[in-house]
N, C-alpha and C positions, 0 to 999 in steps of 0.2 A: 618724544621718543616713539619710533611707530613698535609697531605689535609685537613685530621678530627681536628685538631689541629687548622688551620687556621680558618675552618668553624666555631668553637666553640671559636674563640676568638672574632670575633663579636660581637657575641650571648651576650656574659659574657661582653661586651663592653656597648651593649645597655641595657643590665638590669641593671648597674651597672647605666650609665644616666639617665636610667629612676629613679632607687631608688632615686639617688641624689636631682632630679626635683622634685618628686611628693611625697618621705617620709620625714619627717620632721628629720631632724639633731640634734639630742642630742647631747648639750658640754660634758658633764658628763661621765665617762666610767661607773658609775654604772645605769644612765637613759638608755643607749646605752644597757648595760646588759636586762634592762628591754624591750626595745626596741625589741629585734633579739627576746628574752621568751614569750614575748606577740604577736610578728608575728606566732610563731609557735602554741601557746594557739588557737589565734582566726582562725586560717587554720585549726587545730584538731577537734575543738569546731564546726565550720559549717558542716565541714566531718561528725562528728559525727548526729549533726541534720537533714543533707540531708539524713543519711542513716536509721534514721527510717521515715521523712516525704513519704520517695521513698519505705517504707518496705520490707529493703532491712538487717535493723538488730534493733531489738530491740521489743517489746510490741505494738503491732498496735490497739491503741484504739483510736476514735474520740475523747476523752478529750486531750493525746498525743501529735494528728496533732494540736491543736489550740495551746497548749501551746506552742510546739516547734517552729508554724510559728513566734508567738506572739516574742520568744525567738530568733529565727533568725534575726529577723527584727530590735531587740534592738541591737544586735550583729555588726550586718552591721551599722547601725547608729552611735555608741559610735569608731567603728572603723574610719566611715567617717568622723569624729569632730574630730578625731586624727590626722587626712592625710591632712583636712582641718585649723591644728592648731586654734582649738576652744576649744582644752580640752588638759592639761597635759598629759604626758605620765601615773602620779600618777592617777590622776582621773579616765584614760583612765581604768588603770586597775583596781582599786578599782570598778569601774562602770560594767566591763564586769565580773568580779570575784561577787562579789556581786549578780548582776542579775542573771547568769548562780547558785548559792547557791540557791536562792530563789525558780527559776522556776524546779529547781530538786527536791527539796525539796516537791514541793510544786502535782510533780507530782508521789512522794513516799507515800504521805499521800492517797493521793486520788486513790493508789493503794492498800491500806490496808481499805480505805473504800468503794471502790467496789467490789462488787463479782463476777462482769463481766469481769476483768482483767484475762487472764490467767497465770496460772503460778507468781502468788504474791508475794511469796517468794522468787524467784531468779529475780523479780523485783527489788524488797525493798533493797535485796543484792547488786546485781549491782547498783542500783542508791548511796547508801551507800558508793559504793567503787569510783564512779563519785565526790559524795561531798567530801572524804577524797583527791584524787587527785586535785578537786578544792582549798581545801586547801591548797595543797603540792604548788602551783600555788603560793599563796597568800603569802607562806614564802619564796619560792623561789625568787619574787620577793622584800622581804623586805619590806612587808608591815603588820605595826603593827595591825592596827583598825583592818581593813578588814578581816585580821584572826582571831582575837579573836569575831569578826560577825560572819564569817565561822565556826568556831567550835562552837558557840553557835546554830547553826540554827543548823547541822548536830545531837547535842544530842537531841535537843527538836523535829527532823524529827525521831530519832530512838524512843525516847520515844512516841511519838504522834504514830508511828507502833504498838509498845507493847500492847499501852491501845485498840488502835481501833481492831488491829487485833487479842488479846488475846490468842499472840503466846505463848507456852511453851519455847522453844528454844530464842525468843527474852527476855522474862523476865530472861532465867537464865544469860543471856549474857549481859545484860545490864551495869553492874560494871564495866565489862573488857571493854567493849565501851566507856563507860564514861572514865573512867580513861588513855582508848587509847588519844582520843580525847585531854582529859585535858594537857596530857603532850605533846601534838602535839602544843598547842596552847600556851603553854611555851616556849616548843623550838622556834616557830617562834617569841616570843616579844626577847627571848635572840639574836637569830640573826637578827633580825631588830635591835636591838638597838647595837651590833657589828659593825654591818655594816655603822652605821648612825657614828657612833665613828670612822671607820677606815677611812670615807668620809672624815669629818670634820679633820681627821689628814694629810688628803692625799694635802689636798684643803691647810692645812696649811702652808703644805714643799712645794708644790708649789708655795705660793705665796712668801714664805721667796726666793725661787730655780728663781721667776721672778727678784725679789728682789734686788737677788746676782747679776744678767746676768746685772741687768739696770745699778747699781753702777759701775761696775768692765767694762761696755759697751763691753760686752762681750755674744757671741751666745754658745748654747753648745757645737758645736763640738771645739770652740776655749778653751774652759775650760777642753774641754779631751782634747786638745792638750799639753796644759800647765799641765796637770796632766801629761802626756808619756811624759814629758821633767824632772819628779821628778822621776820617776821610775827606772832610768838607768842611766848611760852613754853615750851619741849619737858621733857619730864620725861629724868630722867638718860639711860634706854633708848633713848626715841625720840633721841635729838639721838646718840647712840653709833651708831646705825642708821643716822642721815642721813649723819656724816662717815664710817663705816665704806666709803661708795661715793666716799670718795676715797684718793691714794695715801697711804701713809704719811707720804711728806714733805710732803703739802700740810696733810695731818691736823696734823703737826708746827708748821710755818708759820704756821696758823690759829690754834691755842691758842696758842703762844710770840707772836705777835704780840694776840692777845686780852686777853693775861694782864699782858704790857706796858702795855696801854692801858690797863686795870683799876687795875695798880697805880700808873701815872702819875694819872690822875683821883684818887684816893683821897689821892696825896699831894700833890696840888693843892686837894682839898676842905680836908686837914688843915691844909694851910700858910695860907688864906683863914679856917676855922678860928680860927689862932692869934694872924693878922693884925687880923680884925676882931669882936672875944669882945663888941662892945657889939652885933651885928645880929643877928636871928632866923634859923632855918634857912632858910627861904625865900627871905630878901633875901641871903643869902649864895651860897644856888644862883643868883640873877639877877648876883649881881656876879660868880660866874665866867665865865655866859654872856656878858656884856660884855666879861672877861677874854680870850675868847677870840675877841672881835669879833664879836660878834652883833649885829643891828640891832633895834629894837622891835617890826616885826615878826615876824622869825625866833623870837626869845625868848616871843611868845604863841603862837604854832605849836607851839615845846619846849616848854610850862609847859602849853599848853593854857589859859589864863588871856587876859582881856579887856586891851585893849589901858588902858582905864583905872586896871583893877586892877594892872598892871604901872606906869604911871606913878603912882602912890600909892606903892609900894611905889621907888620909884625916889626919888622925896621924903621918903621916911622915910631912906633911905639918906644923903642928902646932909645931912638935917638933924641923922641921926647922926655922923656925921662933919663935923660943923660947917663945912659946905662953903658957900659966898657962891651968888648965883645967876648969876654971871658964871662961873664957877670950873669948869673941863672935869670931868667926872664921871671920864672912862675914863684922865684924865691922872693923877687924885688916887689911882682903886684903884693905879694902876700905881706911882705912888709912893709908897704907904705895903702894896705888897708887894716893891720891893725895900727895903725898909728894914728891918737886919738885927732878928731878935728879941732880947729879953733873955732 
């Protein structure tokens, strides 16, 4: 590991501490989404405000400085009610999304009704393309109200431009706004309510996925173990290695109930076997399958075998057993294997 490596693992040590301590923990993977989007929203969002309070980018007019302090200050607040867990992450953002709509908005108008503003038009532009990405904000994070607020505030900020300022170019443009808008604020109710749907499916298989783990007392890496024990063949070692990483009593459990099944199948072959000494091995493995209520296609799935090659062999069965073609197939095995042997 050279030097720079070591120095910068600290580093990444104690921010990572400090995240832990002092930012609140979402269970959720999709609040946690919300979470990392809205750290980088409200880092952008104050960048953005320090750099026209400091006129450094933006419209420098004293109505500006008030609102944007006014808007900084809500900023930092709705942030600190987050960090202090007094407000949802929901809230948190409906609250900073919402306000930053308002106070943009609110300083587009009041750029079309002074004439003291320079350059108005590529105010009104800009602040336009601010609320639209405010918006992007609001679907991005899956939130329904808030953006259908957000695209309401941003067409009555363009239209409230048109009338005040009695732009040509704004009135011809208006339709193609609106209608941008409209279907913006479509698409975010469709993927909010995607998203609210793939939650509630996700939270379900989880809790079934808890569910399984508690009944079966089983962790997941023990349940992929017992999956790589169905996938193959393991030679003596490896399969001793696989159960070795479970308890003794489950070790136990496993074989004793393995060795059960093993020896029930075997004396189910034997006794099918004994019952039917005029079938070939083959049609005898298919009349267990039957035996044990398999359907035609389950039985080419087990055998691996075409569905025709399985009814042939299903015909040779019945015509070995000189069965009618009225005559139930699964009724006849069933009764001539309770039928005692000699």
């Amino acid at each position: 590991m050279t030097q720079k490596q070591t120095q910068e693992k600290p580093i990444l040590g104690k921010w990572k501490n400090f995240y832990n301590h002092h930012i609140p923990q979402e269970k959720t993977i999709l609040d946690q989404r919300r979470q990392h989007l809205t750290a980088w929203y409200v880092v952008l969002l104050i960048l953005g405000i320090l750099a026209d309070l400091l006129e450094v980018s933006g419209s420098f007019d004293i109505f500006y400085k008030y609102t944007n302090s006014v808007m900084l200050a809500l900023t930092l607040l709705y942030t600190g009610r987050y960090i202090a867990m007094k407000t949802s992450i929901t809230r948190t953002m409906a609250l900073l999304s919402g306000n930053t709509q308002l106070f943009i908005a609110t300083d587009t108008v009041y750029c079309a009704l002074s004439p003291s503003v320079p350059h108005p038009q590529m105010v009104i532009l800009v602040n336009m393309l601010i609320l639209a990405g405010n918006i992007m904000f609001s679907i991005a994070t899956f939130q329904r109200a808030i953006t259908l607020f957000n695209v309401a505030i941003a067409v009555a900020t363009f239209y409230s431009c048109m009338i005040f300022s009695d732009n040509y170019e704004f009135q011809q443009y208006f339709t193609m706004v609106v209608l941008l808008f409209t279907f913006t604020g479509i698409l975010g109710l469709h993927i909010a309510h995607n998203t609210r749907q793939l939650q509630s499916d996700y939270e379900s298989i989880k809790e079934e996925e808890e569910e399984l783990m508690r009944v079966l007392q089983l962790n997941k890496e023990q349940l992929k173990l017992y999956i790589e024990l169905s996938k193959r063949e393991y030679k003596e070692d490896e399969t001793r290695l696989i159960l070795a990483k479970f308890s003794e009593k489950t070790q136990k459990y496993v074989v004793d109930n393995v060795t059960k099944y093993i020896q029930g199948e075997k004396f189910n072959d034997d006794r099918i076997k004994e019952q039917f000494p005029e079938l070939s091995p083959s049609e005898r493995e298919i009349v267990h399958l039957i035996l044990r209520g398999h359907k035609l296609g389950a039985i080419c799935t087990m055998l691996n075998k075409s569905e025709s090659n399985i009814n042939t062999q299903r015909a040779n069965i019945r015509r070995k057993l000189g069965l009618h073609p009225t005559d139930n197939l699964n009724k006849a095995l069933e009764s001539r294997m309770s039928t005692p042997t000699k």
